[in-house]
VEXSE-868427 format. One record per residue: z, y, x of N, C-alpha, C, O in turn; residue in one letter; residue number from 1. Coordinates in nm, 3 decimals, always signed. Layout:
nz Z, ny Y, nx X, caz Z, cay Y, cax X, cz Z, cy Y, cx X, oz Z, oy Y, ox X, residu A, num NUM
...
END
This chain:
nz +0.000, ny -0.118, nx +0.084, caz +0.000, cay +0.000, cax +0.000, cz +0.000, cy +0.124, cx +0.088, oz +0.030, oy +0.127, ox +0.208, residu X, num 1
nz -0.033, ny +0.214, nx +0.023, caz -0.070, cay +0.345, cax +0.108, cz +0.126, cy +0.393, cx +0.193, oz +0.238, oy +0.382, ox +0.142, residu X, num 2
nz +0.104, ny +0.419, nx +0.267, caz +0.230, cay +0.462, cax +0.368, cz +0.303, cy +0.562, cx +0.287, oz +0.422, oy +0.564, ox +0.316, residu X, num 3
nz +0.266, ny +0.653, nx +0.186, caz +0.338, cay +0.761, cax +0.116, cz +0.426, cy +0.682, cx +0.034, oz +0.475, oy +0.758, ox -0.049, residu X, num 4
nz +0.469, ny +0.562, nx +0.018, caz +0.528, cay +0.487, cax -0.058, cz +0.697, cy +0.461, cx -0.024, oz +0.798, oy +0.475, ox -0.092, residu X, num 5
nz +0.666, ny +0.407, nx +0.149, caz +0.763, cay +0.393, cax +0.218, cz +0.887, cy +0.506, cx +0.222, oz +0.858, oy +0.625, ox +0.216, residu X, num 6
nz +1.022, ny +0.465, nx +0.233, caz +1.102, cay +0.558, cax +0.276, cz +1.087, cy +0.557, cx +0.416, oz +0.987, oy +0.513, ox +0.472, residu X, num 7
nz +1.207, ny +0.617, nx +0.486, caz +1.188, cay +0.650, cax +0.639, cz +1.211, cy +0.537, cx +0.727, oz +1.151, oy +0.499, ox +0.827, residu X, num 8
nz +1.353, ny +0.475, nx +0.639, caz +1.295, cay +0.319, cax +0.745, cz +1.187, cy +0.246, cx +0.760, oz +1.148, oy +0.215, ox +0.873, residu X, num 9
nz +1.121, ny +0.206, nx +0.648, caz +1.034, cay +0.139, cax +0.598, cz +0.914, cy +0.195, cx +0.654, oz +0.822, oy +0.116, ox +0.672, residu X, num 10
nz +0.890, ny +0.352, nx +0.695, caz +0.799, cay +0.344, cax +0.777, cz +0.797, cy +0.354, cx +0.900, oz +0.704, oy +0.362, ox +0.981, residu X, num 11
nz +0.966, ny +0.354, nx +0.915, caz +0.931, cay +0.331, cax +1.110, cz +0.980, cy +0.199, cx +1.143, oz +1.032, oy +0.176, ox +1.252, residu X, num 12
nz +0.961, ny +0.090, nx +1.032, caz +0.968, cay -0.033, cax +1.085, cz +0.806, cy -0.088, cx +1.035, oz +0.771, oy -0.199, ox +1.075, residu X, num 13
nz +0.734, ny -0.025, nx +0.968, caz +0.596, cay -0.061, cax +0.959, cz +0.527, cy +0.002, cx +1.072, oz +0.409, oy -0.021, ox +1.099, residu X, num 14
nz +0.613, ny +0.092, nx +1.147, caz +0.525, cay +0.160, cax +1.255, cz +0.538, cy +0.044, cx +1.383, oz +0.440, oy +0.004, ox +1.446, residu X, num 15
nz +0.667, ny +0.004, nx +1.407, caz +0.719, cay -0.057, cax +1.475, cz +0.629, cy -0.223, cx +1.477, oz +0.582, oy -0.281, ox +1.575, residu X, num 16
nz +0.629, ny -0.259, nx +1.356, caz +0.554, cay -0.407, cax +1.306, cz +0.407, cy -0.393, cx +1.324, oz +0.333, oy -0.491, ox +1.326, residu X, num 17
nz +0.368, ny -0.282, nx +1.337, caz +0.201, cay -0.273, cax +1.360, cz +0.209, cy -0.218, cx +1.471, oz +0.100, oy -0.250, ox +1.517, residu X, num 18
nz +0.261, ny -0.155, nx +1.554, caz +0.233, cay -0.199, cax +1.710, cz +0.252, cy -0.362, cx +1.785, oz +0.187, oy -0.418, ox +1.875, residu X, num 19
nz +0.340, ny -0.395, nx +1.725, caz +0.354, cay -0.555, cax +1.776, cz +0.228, cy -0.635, cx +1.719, oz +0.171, oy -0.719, ox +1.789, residu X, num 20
nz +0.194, ny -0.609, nx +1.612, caz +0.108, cay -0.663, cax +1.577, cz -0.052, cy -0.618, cx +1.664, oz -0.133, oy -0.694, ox +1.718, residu X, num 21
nz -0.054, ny -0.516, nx +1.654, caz -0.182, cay -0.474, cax +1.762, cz -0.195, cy -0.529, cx +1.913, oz -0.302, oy -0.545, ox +1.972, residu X, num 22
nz -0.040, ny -0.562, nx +1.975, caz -0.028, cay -0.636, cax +2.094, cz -0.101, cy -0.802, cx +2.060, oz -0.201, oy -0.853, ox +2.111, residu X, num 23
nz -0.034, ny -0.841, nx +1.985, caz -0.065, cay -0.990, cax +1.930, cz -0.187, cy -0.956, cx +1.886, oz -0.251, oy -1.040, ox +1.949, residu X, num 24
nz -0.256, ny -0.904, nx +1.833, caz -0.426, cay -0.937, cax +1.826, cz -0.515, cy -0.930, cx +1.918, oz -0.634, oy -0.963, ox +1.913, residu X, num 25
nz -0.408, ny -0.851, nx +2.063, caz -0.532, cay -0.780, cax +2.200, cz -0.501, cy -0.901, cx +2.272, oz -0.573, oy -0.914, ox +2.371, residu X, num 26
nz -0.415, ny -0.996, nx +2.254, caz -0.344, cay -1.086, cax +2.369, cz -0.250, cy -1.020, cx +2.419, oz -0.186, oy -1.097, ox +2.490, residu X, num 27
nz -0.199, ny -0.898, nx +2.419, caz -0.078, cay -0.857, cax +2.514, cz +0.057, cy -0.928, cx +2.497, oz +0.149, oy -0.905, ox +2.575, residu X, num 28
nz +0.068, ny -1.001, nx +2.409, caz +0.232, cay -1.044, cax +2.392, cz +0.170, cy -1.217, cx +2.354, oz +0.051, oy -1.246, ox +2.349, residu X, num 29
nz +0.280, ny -1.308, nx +2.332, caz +0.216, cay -1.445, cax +2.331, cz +0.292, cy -1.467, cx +2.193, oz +0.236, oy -1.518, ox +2.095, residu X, num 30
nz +0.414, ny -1.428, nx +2.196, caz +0.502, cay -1.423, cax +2.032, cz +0.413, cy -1.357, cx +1.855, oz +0.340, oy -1.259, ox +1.837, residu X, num 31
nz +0.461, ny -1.462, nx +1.760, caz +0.422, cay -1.357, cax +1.674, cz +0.262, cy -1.419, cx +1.604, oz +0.204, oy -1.396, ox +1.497, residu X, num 32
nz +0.229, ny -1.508, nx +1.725, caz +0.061, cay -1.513, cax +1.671, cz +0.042, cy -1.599, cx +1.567, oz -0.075, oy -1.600, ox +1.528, residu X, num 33
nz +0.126, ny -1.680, nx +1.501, caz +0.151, cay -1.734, cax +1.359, cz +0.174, cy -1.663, cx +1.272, oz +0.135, oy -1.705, ox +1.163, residu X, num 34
nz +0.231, ny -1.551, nx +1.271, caz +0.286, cay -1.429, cax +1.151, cz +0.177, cy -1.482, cx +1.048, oz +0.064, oy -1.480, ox +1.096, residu X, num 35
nz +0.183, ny -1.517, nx +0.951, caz +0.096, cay -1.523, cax +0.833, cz +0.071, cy -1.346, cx +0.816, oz -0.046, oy -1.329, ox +0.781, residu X, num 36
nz +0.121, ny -1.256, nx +0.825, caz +0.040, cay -1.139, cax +0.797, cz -0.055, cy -1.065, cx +0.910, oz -0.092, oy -0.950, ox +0.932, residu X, num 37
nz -0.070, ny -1.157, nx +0.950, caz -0.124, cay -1.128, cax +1.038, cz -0.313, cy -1.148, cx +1.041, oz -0.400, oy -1.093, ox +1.108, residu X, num 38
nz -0.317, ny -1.262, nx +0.926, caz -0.378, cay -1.301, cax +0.880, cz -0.532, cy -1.175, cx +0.797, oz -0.655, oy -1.178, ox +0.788, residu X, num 39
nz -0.421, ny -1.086, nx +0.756, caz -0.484, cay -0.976, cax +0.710, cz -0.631, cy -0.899, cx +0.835, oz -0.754, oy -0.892, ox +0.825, residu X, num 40
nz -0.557, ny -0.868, nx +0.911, caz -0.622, cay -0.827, cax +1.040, cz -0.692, cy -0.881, cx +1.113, oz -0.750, oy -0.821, ox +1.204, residu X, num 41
nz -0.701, ny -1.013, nx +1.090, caz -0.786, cay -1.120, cax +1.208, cz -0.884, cy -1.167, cx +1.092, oz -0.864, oy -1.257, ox +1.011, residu X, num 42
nz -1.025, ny -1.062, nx +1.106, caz -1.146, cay -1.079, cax +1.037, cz -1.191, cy -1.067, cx +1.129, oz -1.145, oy -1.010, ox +1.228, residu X, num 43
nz -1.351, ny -1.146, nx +1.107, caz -1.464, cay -1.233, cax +1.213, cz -1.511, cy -1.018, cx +1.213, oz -1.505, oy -0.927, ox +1.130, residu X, num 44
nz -1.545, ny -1.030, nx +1.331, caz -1.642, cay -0.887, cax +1.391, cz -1.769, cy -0.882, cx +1.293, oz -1.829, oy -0.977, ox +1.245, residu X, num 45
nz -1.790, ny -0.762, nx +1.278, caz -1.886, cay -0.684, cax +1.163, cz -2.037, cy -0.775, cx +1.243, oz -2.042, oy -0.766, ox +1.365, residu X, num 46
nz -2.119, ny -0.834, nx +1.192, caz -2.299, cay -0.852, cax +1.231, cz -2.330, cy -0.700, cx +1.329, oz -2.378, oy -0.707, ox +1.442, residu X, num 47
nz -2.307, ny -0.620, nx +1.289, caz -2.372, cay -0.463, cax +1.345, cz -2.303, cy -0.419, cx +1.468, oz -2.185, oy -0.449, ox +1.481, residu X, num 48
nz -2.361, ny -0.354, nx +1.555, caz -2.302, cay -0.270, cax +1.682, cz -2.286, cy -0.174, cx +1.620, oz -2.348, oy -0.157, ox +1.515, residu X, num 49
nz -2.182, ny -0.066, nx +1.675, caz -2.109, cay -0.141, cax +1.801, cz -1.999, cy -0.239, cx +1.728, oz -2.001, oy -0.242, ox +1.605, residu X, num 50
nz -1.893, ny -0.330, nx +1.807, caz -1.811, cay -0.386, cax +1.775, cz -1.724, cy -0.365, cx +1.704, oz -1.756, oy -0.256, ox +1.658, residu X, num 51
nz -1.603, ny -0.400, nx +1.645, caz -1.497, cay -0.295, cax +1.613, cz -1.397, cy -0.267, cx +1.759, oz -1.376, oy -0.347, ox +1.850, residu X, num 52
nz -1.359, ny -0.165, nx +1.747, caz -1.264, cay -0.111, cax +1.843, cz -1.123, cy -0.226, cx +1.907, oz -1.065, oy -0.295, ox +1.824, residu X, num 53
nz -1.080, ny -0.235, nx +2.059, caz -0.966, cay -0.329, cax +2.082, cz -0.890, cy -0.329, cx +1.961, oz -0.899, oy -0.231, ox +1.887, residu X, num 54
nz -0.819, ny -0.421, nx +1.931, caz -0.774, cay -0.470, cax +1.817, cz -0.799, cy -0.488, cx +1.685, oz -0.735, oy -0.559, ox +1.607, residu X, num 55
nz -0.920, ny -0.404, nx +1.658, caz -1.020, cay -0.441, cax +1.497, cz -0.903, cy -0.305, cx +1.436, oz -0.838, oy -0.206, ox +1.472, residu X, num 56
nz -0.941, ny -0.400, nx +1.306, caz -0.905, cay -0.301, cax +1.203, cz -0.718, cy -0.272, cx +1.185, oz -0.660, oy -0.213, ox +1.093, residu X, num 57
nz -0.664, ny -0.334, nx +1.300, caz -0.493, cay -0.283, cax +1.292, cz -0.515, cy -0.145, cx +1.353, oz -0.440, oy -0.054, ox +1.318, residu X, num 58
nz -0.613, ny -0.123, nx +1.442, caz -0.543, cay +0.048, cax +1.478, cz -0.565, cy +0.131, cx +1.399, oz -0.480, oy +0.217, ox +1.381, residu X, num 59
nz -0.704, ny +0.132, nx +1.315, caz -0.695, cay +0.228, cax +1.187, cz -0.624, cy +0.223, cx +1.137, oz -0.609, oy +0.331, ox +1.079, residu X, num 60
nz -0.506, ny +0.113, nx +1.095, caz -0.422, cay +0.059, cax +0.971, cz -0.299, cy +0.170, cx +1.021, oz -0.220, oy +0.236, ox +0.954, residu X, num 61
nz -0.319, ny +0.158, nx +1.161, caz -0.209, cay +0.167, cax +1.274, cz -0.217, cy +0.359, cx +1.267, oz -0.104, oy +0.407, ox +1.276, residu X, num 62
nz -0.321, ny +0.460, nx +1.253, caz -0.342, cay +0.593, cax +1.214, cz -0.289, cy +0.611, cx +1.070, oz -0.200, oy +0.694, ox +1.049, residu X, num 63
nz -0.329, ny +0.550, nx +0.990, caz -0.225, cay +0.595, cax +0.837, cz -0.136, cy +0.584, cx +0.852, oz -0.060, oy +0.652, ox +0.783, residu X, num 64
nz -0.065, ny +0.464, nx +0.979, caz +0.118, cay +0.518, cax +0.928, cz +0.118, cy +0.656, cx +0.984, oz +0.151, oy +0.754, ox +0.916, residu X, num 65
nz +0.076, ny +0.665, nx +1.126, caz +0.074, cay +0.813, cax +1.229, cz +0.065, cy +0.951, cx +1.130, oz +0.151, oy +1.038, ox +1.120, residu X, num 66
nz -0.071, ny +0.943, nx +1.058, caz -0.092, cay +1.059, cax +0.925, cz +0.019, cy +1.059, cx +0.864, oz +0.068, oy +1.172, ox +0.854, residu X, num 67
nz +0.082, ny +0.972, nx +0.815, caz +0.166, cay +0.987, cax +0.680, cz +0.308, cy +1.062, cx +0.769, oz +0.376, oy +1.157, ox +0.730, residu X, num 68
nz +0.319, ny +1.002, nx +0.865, caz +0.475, cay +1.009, cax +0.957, cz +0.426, cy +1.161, cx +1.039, oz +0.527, oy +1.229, ox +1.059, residu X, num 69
nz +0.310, ny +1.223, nx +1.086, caz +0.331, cay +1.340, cax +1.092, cz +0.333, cy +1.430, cx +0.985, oz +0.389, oy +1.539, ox +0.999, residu X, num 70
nz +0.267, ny +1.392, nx +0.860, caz +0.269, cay +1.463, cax +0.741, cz +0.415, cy +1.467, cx +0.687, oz +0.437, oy +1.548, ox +0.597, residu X, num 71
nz +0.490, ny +1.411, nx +0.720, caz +0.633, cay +1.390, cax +0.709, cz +0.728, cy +1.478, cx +0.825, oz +0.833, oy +1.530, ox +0.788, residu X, num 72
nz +0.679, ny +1.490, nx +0.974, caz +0.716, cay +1.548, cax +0.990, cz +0.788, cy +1.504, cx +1.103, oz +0.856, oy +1.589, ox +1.162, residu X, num 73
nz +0.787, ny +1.351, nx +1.159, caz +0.797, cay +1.270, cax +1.208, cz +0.693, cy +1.253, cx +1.357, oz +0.574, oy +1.282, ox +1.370, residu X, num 74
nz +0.770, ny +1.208, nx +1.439, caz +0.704, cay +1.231, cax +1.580, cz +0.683, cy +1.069, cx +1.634, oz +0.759, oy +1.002, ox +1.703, residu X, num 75
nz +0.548, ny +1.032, nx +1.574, caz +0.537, cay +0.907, cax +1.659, cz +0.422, cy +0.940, cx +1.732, oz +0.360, oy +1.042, ox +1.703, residu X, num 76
nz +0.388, ny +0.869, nx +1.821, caz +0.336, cay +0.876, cax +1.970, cz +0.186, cy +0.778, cx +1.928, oz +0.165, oy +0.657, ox +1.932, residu X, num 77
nz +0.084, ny +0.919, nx +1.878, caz -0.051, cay +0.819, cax +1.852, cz -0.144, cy +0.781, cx +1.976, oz -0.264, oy +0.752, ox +1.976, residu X, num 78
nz -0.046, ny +0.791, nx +2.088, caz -0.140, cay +0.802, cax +2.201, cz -0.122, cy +0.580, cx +2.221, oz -0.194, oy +0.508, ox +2.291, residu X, num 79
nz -0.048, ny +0.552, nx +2.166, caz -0.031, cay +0.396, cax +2.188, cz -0.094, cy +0.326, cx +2.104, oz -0.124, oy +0.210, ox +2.127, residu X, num 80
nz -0.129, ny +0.401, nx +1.967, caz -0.254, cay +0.299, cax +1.912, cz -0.415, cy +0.276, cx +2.060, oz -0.457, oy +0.366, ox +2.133, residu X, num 81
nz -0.446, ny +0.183, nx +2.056, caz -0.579, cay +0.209, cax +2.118, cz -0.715, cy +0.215, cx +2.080, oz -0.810, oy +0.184, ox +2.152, residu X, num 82
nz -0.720, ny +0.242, nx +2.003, caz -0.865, cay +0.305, cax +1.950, cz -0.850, cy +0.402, cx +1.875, oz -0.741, oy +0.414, ox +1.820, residu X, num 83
nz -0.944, ny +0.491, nx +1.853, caz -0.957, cay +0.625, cax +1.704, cz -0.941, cy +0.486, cx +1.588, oz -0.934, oy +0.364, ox +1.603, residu X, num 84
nz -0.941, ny +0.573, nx +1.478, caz -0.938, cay +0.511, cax +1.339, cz -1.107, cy +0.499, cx +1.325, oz -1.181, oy +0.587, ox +1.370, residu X, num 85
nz -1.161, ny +0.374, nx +1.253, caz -1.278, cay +0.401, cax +1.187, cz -1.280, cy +0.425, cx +1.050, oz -1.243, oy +0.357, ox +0.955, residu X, num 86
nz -1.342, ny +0.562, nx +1.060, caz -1.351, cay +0.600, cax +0.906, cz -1.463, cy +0.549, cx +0.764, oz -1.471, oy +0.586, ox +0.646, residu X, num 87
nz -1.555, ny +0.424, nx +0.868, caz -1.592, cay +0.360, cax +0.770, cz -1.581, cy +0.262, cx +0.751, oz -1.664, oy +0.210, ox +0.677, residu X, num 88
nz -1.464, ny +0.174, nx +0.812, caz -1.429, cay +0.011, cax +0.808, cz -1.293, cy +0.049, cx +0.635, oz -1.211, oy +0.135, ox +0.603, residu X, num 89
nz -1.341, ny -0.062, nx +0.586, caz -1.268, cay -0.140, cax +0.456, cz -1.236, cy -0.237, cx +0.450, oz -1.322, oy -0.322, ox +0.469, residu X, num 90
nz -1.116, ny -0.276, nx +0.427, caz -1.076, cay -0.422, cax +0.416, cz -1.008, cy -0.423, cx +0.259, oz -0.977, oy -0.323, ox +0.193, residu X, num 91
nz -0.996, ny -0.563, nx +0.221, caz -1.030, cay -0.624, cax +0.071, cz -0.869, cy -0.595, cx +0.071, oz -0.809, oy -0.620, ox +0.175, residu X, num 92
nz -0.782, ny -0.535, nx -0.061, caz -0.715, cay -0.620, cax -0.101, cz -0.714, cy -0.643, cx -0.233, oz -0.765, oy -0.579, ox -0.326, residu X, num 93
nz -0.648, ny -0.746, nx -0.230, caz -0.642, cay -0.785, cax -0.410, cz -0.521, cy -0.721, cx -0.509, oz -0.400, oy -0.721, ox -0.485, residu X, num 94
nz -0.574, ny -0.680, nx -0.599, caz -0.435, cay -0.631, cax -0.722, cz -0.359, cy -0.732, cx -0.739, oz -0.257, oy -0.697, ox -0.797, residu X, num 95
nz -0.360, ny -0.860, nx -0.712, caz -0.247, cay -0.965, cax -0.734, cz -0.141, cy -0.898, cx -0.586, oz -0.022, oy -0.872, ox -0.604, residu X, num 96
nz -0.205, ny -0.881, nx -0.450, caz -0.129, cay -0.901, cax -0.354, cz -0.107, cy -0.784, cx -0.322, oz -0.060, oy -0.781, ox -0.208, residu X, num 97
nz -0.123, ny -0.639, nx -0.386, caz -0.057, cay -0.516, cax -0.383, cz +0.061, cy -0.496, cx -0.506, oz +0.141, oy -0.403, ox -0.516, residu X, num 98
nz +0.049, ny -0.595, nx -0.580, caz +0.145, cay -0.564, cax -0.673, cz +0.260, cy -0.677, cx -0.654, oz +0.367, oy -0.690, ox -0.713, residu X, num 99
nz +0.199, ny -0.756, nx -0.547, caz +0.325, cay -0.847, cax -0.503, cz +0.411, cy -0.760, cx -0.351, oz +0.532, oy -0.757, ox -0.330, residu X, num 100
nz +0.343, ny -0.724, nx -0.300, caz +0.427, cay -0.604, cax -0.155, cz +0.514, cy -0.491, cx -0.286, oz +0.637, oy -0.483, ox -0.297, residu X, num 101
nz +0.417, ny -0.419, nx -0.368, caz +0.526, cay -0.303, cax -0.461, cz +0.666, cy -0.388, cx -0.488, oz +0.772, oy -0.347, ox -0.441, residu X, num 102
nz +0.660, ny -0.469, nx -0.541, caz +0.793, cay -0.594, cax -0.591, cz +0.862, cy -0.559, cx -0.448, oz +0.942, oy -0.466, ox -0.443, residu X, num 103
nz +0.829, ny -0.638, nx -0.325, caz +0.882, cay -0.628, cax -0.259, cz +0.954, cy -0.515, cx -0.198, oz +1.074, oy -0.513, ox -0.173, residu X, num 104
nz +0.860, ny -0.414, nx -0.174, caz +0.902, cay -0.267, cax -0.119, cz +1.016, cy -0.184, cx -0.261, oz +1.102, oy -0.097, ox -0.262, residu X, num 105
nz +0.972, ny -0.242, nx -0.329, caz +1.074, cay -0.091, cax -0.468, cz +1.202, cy -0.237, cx -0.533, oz +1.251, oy -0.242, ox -0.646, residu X, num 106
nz +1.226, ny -0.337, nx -0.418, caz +1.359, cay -0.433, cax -0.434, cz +1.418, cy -0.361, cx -0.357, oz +1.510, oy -0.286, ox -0.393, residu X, num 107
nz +1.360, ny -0.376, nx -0.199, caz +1.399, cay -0.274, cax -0.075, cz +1.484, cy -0.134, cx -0.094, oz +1.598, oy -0.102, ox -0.060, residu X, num 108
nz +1.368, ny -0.057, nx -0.169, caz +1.445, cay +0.059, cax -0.188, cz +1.523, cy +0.048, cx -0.267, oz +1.610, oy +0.131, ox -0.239, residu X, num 109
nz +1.561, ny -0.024, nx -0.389, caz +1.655, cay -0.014, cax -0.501, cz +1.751, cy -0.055, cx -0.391, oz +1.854, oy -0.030, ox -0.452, residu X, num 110
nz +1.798, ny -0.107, nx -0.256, caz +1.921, cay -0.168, cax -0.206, cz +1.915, cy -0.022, cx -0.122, oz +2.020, oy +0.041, ox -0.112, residu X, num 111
nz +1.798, ny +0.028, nx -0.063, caz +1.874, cay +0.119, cax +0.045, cz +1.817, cy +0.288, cx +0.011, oz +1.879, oy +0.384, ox +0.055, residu X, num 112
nz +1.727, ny +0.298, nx -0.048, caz +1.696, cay +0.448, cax -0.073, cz +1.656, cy +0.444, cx -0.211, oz +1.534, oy +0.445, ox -0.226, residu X, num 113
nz +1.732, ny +0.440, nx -0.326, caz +1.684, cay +0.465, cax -0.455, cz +1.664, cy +0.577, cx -0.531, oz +1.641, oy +0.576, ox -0.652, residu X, num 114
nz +1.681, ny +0.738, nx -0.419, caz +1.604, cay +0.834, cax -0.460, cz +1.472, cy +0.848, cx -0.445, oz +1.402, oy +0.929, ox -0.506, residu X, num 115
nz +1.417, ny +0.727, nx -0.322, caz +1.282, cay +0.717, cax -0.326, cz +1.190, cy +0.601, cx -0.440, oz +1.069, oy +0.583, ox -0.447, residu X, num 116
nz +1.255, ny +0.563, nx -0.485, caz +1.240, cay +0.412, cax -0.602, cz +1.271, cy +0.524, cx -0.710, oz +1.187, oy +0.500, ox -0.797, residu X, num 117
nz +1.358, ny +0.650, nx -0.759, caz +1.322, cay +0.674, cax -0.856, cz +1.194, cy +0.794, cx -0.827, oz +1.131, oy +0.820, ox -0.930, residu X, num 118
nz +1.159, ny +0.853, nx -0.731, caz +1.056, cay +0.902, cax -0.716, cz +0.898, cy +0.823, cx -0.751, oz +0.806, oy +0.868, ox -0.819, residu X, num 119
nz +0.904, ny +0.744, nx -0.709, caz +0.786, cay +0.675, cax -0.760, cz +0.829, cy +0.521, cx -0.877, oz +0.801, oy +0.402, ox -0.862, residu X, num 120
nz +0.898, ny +0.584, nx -0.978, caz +0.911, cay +0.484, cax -1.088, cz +0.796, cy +0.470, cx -1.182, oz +0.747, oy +0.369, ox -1.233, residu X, num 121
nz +0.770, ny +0.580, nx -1.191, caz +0.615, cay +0.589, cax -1.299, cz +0.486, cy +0.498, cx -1.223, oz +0.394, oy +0.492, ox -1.304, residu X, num 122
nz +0.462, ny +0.451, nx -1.139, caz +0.359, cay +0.412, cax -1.042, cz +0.373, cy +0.253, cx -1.108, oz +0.487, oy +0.210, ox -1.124, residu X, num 123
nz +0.286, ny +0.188, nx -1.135, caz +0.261, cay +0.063, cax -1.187, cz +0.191, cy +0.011, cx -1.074, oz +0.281, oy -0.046, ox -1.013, residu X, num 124
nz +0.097, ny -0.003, nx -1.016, caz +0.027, cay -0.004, cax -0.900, cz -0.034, cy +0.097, cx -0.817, oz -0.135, oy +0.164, ox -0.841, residu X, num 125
nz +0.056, ny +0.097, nx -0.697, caz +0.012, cay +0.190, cax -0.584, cz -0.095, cy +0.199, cx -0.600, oz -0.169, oy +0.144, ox -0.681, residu X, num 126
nz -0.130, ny +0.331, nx -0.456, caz -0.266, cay +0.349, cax -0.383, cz -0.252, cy +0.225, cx -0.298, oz -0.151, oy +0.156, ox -0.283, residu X, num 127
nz -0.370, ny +0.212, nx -0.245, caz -0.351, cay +0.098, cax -0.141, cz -0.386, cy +0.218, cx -0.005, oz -0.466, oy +0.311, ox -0.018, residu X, num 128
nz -0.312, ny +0.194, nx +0.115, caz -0.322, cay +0.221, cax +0.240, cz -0.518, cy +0.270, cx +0.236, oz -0.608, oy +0.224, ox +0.166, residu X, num 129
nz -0.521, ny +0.375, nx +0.342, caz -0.681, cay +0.388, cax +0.323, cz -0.763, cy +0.298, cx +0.391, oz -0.883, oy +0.281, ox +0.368, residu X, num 130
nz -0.707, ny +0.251, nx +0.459, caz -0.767, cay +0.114, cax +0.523, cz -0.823, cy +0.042, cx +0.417, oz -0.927, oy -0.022, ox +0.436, residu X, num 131
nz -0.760, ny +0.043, nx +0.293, caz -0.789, cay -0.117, cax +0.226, cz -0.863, cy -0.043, cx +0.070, oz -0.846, oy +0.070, ox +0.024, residu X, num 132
nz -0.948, ny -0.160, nx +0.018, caz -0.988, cay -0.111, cax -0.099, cz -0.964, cy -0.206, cx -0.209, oz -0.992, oy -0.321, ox -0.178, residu X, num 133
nz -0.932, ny -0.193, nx -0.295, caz -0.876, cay -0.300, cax -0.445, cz -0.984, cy -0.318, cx -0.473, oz -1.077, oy -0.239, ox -0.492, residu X, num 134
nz -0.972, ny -0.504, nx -0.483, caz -1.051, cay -0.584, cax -0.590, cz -1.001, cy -0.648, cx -0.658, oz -0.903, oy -0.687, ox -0.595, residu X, num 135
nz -0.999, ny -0.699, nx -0.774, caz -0.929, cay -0.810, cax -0.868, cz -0.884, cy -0.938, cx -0.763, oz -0.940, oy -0.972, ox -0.659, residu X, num 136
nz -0.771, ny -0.992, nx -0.823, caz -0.753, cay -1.108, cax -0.746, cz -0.616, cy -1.155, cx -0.713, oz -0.526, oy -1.072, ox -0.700, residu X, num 137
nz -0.588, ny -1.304, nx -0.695, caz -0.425, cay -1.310, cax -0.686, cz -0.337, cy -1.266, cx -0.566, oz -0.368, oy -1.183, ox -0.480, residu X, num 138
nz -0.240, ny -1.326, nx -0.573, caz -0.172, cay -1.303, cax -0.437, cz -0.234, cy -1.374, cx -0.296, oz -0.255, oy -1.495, ox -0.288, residu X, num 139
nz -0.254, ny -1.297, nx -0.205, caz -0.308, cay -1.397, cax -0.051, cz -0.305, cy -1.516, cx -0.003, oz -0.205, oy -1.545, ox +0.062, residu X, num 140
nz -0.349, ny -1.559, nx -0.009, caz -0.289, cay -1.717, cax +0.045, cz -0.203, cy -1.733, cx +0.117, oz -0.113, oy -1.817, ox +0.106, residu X, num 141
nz -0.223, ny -1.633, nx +0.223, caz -0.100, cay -1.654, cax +0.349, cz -0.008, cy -1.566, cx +0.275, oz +0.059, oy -1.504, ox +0.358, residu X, num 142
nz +0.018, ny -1.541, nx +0.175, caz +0.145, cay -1.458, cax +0.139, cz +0.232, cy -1.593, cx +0.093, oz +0.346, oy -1.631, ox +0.117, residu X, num 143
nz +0.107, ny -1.652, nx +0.004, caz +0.193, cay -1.780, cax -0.088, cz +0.244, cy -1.887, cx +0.010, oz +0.356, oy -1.934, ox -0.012, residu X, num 144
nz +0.192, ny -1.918, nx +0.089, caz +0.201, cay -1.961, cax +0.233, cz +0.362, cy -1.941, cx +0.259, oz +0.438, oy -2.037, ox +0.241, residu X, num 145
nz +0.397, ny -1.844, nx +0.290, caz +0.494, cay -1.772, cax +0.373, cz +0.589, cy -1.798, cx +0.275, oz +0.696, oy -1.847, ox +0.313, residu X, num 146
nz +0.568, ny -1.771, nx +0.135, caz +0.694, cay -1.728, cax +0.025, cz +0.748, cy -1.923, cx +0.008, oz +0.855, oy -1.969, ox -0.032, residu X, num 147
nz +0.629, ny -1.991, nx +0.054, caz +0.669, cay -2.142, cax +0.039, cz +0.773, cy -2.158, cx +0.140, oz +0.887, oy -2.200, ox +0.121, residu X, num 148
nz +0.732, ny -2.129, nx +0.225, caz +0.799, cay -2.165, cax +0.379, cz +0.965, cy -2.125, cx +0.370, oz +1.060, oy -2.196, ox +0.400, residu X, num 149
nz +0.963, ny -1.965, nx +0.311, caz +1.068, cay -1.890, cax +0.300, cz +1.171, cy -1.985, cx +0.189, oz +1.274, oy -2.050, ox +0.206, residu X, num 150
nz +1.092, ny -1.958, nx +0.081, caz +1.139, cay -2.031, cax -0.042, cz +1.232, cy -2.141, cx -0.037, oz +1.350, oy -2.138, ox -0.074, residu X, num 151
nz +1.147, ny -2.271, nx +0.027, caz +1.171, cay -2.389, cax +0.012, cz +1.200, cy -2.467, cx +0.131, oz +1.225, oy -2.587, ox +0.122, residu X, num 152
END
């Protein structure tokens, strides 16, 4: 979901989780490379030149938190993403698996910031992050994946 969603932890531990994650897609770290969400980010390279940028589509993902957290007011260091953002890469998500992260994120805030949970109470389904664009569809596989693992 789009980063304006997050409270302040929530986005400097999504800032924090998508740099690790950008390590684990370049090879820099060896931990981590099972993360089922990771899953999101590790799409086969576009047919067309040029390539996508070291790490694909996490460093753009990796500029919307940066936008949202200086638009906030917030000082993170965009010099450690490694690539610019591409402003014409899209990635899929589905309305099943943005309205399964909202569940998750507005449980979150109801335990630790619920002036930000009643700020966005009217919202039935987010924006999605600009990275990503909504299509119909259930929850991810690797989400259901994970919630098994967790679950059971």
């Amino acid at each position: 979901m789009h980063p304006r969603y997050l409270d302040r932890q929530g986005l400097t531990a999504c800032w924090r989780e998508g740099l690790l994650a950008q390590k684990v897609l370049t090879g820099k770290t060896r931990g981590y490379r099972s993360h089922p969400q990771l899953e999101r980010f590790r799409v086969p390279s576009p047919p067309a030149d040029p390539p996508w940028p070291p790490g694909g589509p996490i460093t753009t993902y990796l500029h919307g938190i940066v936008d949202e957290a200086v638009a906030r007011g917030y000082a993170y260091d965009r010099s450690k993403v490694l690539a610019p953002p591409d402003a014409d890469l899209r990635l899929e998500v589905t309305t099943g698996q943005l309205r399964h992260e909202w569940w998750h994120l507005r449980e979150k805030l109801r335990a630790r910031s619920p002036d930000v949970l009643r700020r966005w109470r009217d919202v039935d389904l987010p924006d999605p992050h600009p990275l990503l664009v909504v299509v119909p569809g259930p929850v991810a596989a690797w989400e259901v994946r994970q919630d098994a693992v967790v679950g059971g």
